[in-house]
VOPAGU-2260 file (C-alpha; in pm, 1 decimal, decimal comma):
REM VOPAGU-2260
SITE   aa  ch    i         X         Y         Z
SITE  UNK   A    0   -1473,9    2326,2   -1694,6
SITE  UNK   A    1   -1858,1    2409,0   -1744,3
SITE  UNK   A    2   -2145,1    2162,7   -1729,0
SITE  UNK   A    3   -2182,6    2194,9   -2147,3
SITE  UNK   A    4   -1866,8    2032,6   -2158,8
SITE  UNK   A    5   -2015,2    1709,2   -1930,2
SITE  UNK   A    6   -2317,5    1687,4   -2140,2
SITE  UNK   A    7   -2065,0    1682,5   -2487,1
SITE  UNK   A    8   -1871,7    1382,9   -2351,7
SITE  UNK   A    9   -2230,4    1225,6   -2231,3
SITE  UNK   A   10   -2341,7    1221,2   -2572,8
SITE  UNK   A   11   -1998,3    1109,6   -2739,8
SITE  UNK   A   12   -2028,1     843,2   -2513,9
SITE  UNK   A   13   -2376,2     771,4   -2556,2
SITE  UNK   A   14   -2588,7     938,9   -2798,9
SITE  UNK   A   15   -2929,3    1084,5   -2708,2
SITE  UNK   A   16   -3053,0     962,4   -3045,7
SITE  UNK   A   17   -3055,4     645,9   -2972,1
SITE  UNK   A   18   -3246,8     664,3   -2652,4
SITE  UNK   A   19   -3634,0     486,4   -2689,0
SITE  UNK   A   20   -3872,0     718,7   -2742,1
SITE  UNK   A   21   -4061,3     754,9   -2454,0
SITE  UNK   A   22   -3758,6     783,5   -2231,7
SITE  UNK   A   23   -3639,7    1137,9   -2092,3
SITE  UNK   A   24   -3244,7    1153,4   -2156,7
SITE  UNK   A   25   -3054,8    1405,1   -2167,2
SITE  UNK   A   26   -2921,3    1739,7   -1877,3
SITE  UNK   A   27   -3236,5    1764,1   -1719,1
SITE  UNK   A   28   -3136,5    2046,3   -1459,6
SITE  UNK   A   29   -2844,7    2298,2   -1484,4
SITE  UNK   A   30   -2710,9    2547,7   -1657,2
SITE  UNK   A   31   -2464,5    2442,0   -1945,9
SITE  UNK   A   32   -2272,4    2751,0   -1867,2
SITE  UNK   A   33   -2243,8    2691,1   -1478,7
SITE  UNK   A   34   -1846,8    2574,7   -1340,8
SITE  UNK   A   35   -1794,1    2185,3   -1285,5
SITE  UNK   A   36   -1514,8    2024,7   -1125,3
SITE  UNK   A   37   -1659,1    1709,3    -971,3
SITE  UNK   A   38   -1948,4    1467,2   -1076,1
SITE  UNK   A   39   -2152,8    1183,1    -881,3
SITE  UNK   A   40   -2241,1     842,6   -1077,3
SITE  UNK   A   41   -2581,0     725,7    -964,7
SITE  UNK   A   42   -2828,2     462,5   -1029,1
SITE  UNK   A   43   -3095,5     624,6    -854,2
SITE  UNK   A   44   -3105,3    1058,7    -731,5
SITE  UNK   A   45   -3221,5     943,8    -381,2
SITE  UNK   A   46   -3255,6    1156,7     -87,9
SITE  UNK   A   47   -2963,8     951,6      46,6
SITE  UNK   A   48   -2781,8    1006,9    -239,0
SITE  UNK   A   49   -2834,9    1377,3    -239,1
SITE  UNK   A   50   -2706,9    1457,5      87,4
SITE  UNK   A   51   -2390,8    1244,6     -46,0
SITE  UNK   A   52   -2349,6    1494,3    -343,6
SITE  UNK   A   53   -2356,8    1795,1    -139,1
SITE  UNK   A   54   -2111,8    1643,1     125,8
SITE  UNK   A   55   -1868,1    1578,8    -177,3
SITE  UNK   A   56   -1909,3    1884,5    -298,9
SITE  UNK   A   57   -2062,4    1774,6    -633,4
SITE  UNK   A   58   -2138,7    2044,4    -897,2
SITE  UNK   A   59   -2359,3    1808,0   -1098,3
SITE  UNK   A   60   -2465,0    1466,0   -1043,4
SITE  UNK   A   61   -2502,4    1181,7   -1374,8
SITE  UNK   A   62   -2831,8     973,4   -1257,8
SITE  UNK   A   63   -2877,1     714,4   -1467,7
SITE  UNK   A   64   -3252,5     656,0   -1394,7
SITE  UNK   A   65   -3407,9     959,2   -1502,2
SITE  UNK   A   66   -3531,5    1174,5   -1181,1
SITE  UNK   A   67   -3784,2    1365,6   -1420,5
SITE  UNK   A   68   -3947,2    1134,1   -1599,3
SITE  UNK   A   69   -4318,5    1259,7   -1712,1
SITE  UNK   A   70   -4388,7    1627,9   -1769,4
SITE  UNK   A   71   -4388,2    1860,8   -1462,7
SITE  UNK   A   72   -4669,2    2093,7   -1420,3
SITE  UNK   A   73   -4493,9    2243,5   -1012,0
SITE  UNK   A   74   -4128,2    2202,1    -884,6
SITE  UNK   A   75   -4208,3    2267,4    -521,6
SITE  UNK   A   76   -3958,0    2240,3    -241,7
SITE  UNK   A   77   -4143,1    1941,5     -74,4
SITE  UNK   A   78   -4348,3    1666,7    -237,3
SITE  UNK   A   79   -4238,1    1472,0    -520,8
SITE  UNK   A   80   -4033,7    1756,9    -675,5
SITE  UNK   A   81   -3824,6    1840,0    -411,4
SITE  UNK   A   82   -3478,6    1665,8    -494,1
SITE  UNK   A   83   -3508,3    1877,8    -790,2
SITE  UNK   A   84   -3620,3    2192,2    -643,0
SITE  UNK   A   85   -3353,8    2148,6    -420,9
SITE  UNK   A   86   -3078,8    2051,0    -712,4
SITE  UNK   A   87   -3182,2    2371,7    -882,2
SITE  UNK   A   88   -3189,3    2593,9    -572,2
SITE  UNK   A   89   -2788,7    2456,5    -507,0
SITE  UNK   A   90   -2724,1    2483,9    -860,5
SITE  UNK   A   91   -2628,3    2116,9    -886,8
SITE  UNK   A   92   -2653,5    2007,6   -1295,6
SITE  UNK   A   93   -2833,5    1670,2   -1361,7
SITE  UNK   A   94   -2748,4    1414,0   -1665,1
SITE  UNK   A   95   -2960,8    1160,5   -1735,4
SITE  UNK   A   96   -2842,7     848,4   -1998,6
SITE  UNK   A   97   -3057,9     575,1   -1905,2
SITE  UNK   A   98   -3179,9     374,5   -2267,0
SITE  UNK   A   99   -2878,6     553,5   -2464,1
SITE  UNK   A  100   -2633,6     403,9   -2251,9
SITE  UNK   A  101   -2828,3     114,7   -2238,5
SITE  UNK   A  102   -2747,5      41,2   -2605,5
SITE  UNK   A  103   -2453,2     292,0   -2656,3
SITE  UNK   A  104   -2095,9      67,7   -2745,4
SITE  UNK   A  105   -1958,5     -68,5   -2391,6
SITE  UNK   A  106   -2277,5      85,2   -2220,3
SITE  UNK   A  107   -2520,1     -85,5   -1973,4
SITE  UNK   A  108   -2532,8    -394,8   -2188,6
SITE  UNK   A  109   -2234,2    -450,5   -2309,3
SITE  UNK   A  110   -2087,2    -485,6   -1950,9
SITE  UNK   A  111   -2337,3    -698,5   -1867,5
SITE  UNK   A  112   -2254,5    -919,1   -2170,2
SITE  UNK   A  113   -1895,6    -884,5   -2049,6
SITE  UNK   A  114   -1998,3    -994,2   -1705,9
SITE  UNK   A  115   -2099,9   -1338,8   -1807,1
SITE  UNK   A  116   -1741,8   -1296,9   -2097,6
SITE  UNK   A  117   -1962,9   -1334,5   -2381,7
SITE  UNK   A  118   -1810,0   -1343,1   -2767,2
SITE  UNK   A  119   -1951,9   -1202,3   -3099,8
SITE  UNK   A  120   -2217,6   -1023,5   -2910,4
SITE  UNK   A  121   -2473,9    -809,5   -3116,1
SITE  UNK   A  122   -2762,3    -635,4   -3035,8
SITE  UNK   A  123   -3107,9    -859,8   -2898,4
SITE  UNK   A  124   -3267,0    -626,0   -3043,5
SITE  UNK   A  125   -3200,0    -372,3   -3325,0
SITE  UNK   A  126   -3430,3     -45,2   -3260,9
SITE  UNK   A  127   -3532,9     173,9   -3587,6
SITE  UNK   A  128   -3338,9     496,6   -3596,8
SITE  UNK   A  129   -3543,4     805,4   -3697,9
SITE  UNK   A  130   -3582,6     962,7   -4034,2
SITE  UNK   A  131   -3393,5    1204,0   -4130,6
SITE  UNK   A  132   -3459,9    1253,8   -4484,6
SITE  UNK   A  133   -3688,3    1302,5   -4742,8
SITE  UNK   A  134   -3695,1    1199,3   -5126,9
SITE  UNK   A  135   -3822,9    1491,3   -5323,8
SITE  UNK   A  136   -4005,6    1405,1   -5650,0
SITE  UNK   A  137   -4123,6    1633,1   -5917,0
SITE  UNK   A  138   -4163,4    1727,8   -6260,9
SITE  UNK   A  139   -4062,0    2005,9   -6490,8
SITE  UNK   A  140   -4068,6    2078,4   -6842,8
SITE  UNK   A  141   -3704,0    2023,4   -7045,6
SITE  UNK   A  142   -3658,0    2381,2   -7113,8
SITE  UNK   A  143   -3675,2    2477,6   -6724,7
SITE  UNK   A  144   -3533,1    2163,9   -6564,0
SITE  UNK   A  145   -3140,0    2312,6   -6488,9
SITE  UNK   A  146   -3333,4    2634,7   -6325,0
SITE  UNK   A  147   -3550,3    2424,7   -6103,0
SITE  UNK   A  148   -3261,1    2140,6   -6010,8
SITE  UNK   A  149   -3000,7    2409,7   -5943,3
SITE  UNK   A  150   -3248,0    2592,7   -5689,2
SITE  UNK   A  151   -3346,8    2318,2   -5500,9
SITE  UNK   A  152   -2952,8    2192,4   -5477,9
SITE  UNK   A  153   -2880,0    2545,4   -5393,2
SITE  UNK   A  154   -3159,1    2519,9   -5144,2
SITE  UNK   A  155   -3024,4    2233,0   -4944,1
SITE  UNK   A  156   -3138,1    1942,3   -5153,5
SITE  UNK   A  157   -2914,7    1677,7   -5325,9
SITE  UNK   A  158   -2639,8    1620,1   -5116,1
SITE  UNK   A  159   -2557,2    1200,8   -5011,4
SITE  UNK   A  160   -2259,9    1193,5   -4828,0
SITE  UNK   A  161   -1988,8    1422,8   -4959,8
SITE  UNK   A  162   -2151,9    1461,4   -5283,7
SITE  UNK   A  163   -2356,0    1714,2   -5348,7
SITE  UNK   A  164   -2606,0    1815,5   -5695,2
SITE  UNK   A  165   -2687,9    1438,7   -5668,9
SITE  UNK   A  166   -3019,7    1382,1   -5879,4
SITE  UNK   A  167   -3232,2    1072,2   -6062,2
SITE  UNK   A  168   -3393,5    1215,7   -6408,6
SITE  UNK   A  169   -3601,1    1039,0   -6603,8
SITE  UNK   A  170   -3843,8    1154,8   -6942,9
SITE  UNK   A  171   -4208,7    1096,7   -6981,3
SITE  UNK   A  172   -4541,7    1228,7   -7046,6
SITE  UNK   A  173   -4718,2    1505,3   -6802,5
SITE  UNK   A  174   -5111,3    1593,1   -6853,5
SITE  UNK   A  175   -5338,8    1844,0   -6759,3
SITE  UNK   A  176   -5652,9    2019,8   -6778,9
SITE  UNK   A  177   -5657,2    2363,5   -6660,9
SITE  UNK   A  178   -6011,0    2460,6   -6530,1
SITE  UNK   A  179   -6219,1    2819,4   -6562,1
SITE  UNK   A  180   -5963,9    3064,3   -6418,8
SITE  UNK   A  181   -5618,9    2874,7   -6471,5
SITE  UNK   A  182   -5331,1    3030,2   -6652,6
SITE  UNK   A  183   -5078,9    2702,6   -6756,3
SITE  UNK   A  184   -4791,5    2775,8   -6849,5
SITE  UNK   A  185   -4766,4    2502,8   -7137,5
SITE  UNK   A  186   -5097,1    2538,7   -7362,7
SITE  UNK   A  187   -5476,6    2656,2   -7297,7
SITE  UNK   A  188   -5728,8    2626,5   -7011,4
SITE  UNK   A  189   -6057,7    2467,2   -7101,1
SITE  UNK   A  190   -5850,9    2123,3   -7286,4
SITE  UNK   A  191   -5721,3    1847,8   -7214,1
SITE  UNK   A  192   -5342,7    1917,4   -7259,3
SITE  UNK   A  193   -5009,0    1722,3   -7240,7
SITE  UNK   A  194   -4665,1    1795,5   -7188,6
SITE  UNK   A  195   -4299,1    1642,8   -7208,1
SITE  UNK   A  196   -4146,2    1657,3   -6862,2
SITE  UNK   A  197   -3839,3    1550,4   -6672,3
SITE  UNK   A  198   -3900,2    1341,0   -6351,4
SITE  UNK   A  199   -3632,7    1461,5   -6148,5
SITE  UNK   A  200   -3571,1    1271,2   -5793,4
SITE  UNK   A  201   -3343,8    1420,3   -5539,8
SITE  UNK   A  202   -3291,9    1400,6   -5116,7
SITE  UNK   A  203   -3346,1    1631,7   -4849,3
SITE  UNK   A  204   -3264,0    1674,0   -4499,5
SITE  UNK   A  205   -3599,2    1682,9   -4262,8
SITE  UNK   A  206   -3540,4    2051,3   -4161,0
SITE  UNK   A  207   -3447,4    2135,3   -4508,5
SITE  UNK   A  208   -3813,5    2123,2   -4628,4
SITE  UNK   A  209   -3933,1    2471,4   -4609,2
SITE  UNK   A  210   -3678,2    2608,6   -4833,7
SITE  UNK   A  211   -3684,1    2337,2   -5060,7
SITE  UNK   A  212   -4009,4    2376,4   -5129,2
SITE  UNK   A  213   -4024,2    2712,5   -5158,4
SITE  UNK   A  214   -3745,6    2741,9   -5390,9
SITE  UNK   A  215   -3932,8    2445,3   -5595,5
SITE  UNK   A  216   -4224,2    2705,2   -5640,6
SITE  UNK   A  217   -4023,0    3004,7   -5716,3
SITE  UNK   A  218   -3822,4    2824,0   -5992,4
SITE  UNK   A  219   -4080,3    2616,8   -6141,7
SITE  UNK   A  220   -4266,9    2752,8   -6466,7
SITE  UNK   A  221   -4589,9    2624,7   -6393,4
SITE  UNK   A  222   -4845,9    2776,1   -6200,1
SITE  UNK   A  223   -4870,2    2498,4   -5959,7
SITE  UNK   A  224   -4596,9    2260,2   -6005,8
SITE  UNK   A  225   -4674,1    1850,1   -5854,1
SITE  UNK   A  226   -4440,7    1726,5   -5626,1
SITE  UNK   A  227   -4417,4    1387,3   -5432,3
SITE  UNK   A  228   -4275,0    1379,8   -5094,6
SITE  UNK   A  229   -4178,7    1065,6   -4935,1
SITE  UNK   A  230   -4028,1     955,4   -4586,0
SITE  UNK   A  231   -3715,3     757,3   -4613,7
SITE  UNK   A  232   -3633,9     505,2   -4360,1
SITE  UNK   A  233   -3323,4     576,9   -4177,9
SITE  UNK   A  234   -3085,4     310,6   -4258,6
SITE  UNK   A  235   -3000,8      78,9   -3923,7
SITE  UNK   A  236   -2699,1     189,0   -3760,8
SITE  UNK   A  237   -2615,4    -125,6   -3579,9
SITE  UNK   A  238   -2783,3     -43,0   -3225,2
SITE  UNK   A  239   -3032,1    -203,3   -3000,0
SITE  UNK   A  240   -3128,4    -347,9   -2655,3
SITE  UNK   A  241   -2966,3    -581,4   -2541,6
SITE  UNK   A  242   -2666,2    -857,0   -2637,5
SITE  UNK   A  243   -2688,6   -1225,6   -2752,9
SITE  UNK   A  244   -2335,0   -1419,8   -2795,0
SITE  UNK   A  245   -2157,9   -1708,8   -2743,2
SITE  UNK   A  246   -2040,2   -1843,9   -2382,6
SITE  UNK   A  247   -1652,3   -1937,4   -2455,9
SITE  UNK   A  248   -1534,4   -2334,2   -2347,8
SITE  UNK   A  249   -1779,8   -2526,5   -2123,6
SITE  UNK   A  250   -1965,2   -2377,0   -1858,2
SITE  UNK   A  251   -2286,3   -2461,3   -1667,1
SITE  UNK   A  252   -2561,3   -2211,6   -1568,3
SITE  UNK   A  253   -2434,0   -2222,0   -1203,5
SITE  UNK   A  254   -2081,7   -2166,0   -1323,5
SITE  UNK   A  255   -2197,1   -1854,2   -1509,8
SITE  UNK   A  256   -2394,6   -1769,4   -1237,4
SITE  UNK   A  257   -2117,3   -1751,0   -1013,4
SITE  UNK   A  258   -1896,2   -1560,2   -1194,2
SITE  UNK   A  259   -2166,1   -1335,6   -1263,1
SITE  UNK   A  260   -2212,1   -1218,8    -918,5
SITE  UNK   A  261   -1876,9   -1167,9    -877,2
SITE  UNK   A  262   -1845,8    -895,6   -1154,3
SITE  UNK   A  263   -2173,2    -744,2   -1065,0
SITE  UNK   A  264   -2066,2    -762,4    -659,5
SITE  UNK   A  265   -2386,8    -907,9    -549,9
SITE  UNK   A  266   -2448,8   -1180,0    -316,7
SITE  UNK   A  267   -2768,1   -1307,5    -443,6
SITE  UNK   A  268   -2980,2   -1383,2    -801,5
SITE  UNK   A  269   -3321,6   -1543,6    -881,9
SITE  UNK   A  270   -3314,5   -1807,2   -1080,8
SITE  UNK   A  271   -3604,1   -1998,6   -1275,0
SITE  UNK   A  272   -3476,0   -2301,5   -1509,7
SITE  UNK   A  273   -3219,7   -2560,1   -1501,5
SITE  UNK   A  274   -2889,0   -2483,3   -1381,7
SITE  UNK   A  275   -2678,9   -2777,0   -1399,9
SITE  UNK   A  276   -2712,8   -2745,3   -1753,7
SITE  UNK   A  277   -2410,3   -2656,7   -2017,4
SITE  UNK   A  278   -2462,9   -2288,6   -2161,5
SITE  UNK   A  279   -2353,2   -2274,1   -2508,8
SITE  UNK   A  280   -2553,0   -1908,7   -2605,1
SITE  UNK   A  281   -2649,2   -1662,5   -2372,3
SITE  UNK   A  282   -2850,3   -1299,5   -2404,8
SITE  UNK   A  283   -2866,8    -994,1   -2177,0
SITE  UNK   A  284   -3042,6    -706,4   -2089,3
SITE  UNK   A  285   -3070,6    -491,3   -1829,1
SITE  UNK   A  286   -3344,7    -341,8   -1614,0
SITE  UNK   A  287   -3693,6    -492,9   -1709,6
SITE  UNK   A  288   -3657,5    -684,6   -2009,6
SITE  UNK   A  289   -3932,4    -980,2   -2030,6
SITE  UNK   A  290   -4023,3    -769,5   -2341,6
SITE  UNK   A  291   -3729,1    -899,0   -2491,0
SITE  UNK   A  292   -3765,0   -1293,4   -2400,9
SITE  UNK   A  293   -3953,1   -1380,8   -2713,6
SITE  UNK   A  294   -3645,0   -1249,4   -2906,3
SITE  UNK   A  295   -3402,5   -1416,5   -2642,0
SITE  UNK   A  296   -3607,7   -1750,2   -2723,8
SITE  UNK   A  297   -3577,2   -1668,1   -3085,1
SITE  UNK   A  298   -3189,6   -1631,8   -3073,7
SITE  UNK   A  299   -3200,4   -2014,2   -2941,2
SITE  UNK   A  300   -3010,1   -1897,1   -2626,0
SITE  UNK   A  301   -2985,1   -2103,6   -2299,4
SITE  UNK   A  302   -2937,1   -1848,2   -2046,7
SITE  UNK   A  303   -3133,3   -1503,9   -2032,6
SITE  UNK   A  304   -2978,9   -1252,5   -1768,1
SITE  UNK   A  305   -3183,6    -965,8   -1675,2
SITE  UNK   A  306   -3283,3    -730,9   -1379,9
SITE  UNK   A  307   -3633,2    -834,6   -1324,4
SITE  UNK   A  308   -3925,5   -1044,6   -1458,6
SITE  UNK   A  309   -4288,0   -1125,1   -1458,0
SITE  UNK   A  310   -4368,0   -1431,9   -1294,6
SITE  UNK   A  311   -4580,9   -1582,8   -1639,1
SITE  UNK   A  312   -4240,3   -1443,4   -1836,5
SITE  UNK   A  313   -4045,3   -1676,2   -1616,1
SITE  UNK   A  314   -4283,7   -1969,5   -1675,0
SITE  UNK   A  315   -4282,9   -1917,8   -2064,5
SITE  UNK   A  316   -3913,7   -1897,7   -2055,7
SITE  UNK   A  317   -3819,4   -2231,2   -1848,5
SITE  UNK   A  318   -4111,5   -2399,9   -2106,2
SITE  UNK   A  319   -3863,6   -2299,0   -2398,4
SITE  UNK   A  320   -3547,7   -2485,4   -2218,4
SITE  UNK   A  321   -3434,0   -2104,0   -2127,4
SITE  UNK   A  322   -3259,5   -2069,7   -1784,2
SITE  UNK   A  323   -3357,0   -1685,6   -1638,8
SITE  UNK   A  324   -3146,3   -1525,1   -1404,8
SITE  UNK   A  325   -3280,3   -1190,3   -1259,2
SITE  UNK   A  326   -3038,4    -959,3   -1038,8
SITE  UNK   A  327   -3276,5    -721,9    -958,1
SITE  UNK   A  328   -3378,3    -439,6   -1134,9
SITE  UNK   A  329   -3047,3    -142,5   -1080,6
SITE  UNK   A  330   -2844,0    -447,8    -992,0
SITE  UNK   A  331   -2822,6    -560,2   -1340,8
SITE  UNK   A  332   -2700,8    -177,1   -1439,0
SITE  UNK   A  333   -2487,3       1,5   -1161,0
SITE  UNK   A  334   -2172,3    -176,5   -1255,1
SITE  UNK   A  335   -2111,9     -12,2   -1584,7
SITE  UNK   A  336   -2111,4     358,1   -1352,0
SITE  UNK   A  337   -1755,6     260,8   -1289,2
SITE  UNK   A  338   -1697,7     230,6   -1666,8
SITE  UNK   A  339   -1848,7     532,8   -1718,7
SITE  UNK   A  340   -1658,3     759,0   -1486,4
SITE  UNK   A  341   -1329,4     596,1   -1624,9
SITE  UNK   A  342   -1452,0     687,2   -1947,7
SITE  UNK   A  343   -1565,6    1044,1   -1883,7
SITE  UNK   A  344   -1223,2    1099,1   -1712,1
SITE  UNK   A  345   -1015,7    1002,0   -2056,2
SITE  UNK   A  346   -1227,1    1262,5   -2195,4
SITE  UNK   A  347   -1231,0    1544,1   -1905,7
SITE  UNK   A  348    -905,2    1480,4   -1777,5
SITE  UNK   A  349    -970,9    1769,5   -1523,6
SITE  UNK   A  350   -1318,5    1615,2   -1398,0
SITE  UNK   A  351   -1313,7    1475,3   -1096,5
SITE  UNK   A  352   -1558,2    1136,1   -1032,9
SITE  UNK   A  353   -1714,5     988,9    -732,0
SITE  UNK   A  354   -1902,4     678,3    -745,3
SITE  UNK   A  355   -2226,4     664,9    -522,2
SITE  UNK   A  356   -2187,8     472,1    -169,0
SITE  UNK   A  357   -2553,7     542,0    -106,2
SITE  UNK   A  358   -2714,9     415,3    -373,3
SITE  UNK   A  359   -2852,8      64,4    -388,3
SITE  UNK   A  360   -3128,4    -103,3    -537,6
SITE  UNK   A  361   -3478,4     -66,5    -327,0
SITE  UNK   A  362   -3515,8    -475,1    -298,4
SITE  UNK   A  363   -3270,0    -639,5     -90,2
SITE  UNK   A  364   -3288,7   -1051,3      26,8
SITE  UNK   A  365   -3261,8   -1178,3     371,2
């Protein structure tokens, strides 16, 4: 097995696409081509948890929390950048998944939303998925438009789905008026002149532009043919921080709250609101997520689980009848590295998978 082969189940499992964009996702040291047999599941690529991969033997280690974050401009063996001068010098691979597991199906949120057994869960909130295509507009005179259409299809333009050729055409009226030192191709220069075209209206992938539009200008009969080019949203695919649902039977906050701890294994929570309460509608998300509470109050939830909190966050939330529970920040996430490594297993049978013992969130209560 090769390190490649980790990375292609990472993004089966949780798509780099659908990480936020400022986050840094993705194998961040390694060789794809370097030999793998055994993997470490971390929150956090401590020093603690570094001397743990090399006394397992660990080829590459899956951090969750990206350990290079912003752009390096050194990677020095002490300082800052020494876990990962030292991961490159051992040739020991590092994954990151952080937000794309975060919102990935049965990811970071999802088995948080699990841990508190919530039903119909959907996304807090839905994040816009990049472009990926333009809409090509343009328009050519009738005796020229099959030349022009079949170049651009041929070019890489006009295919939806399994369909390809796929085109909108419409008549109307172009005009013109060719300047000193024009040569039209329909008409003079020096008049005012006009000219029956076909609209034609077709699709493009992004990285299809440059020969689309070159093939547009090669097959086109005028000498410097108008085009429209427009961005077209990317239609929502259904993913997005966090989880709202429905808390099953009658339970109170404290209830929840209890059996909460128990899935995440934690002894403690903070808690600002009411907890004697009933809890009807819950949301989730882990990490730092007061960003979110606005869409938590929105949702008309009762009980908002997350890792941490801003203390005026907090106070806005118990003003809105909204019970916050806060786990700490990698408390609310390491629990879904054991679904992880039993998923990465089903698809790399022959990978072997060691949870972290040394990893732990930096807060602890007395």
């Amino acid at each position: 097995m090769i390190l490649k082969q980790l990375a292609d189940a990472m993004e089966t499992l949780a798509p780099t696409k659908h990480a936020e964009s400022w986050d840094n996702v993705g194998l961040l040291v390694g060789d794809p081509q370097q030999k793998l047999s055994k993997v470490l599941l971390t929150i956090d690529y401590t020093h603690a948890v570094a001397i743990e991969a090399k006394d397992n033997n660990c080829d590459a280690v899956i951090a969750y929390h990206p350990p290079i974050f912003e752009a390096l401009k050194r990677v020095a063996s002490s300082g800052p950048t020494d876990l990962v001068f030292d991961a490159i010098r051992r040739g020991v691979g590092i994954y990151s998944p952080h937000t794309a597991l975060d919102v990935a199906p049965g990811g970071t949120n999802d088995m948080l939303a699990d841990a508190l057994m919530l039903t119909g869960t959907r996304p807090l909130k839905v994040i816009p998925t990049n472009a990926r295509e333009y809409k090509l507009v343009t328009f050519v005179p009738r005796d020229a438009l099959e030349r022009v259409s079949q170049a651009l299809f041929k070019s890489g333009a006009g295919r939806i789905g399994k369909y390809s050729h796929c085109s909108f055409r419409s008549d109307g009226t172009g005009t013109f008026f060719g300047e000193e030192g024009t040569n039209p191709a329909v008409g003079e220069s020096g008049r005012l002149e006009t000219a029956d075209e076909v609209r034609i209206e077709t699709i493009l992938p992004i990285e299809k532009l440059e020969p689309v539009l070159s093939a547009l200008k090669q097959s086109h009969p005028y000498e410097t043919p108008a085009f429209d080019l427009l961005t077209l949203a990317a239609v929502p695919e259904g993913v997005g921080m966090g989880r709202v649902g429905k808390i099953p039977g009658d339970a109170t906050v404290e209830m929840l709250i209890n059996h909460l701890k128990r899935e995440l294994e934690i002894s403690h929570v903070l808690i600002a609101g009411d907890t004697g309460k009933l809890a009807k509608r819950a949301a989730v998300c882990a990490g730092a997520c007061g960003n979110l509470l606005d869409h938590a109050i929105a949702a008309k939830v009762d009980l908002y689980v997350t890792g941490e909190m801003r203390h005026h966050d907090a106070l806005k939330a118990v003003h809105a009848g909204v019970t916050v529970v806060c786990t700490l920040h990698s408390n609310s996430e390491r629990a879904v590295l054991k679904r992880l490594a039993e998923n990465l297993r089903k698809l790399l049978p022959g990978l072997q998978t060691h949870l972290s013992q040394q990893d732990r969130d930096p807060f602890s209560i007395l």
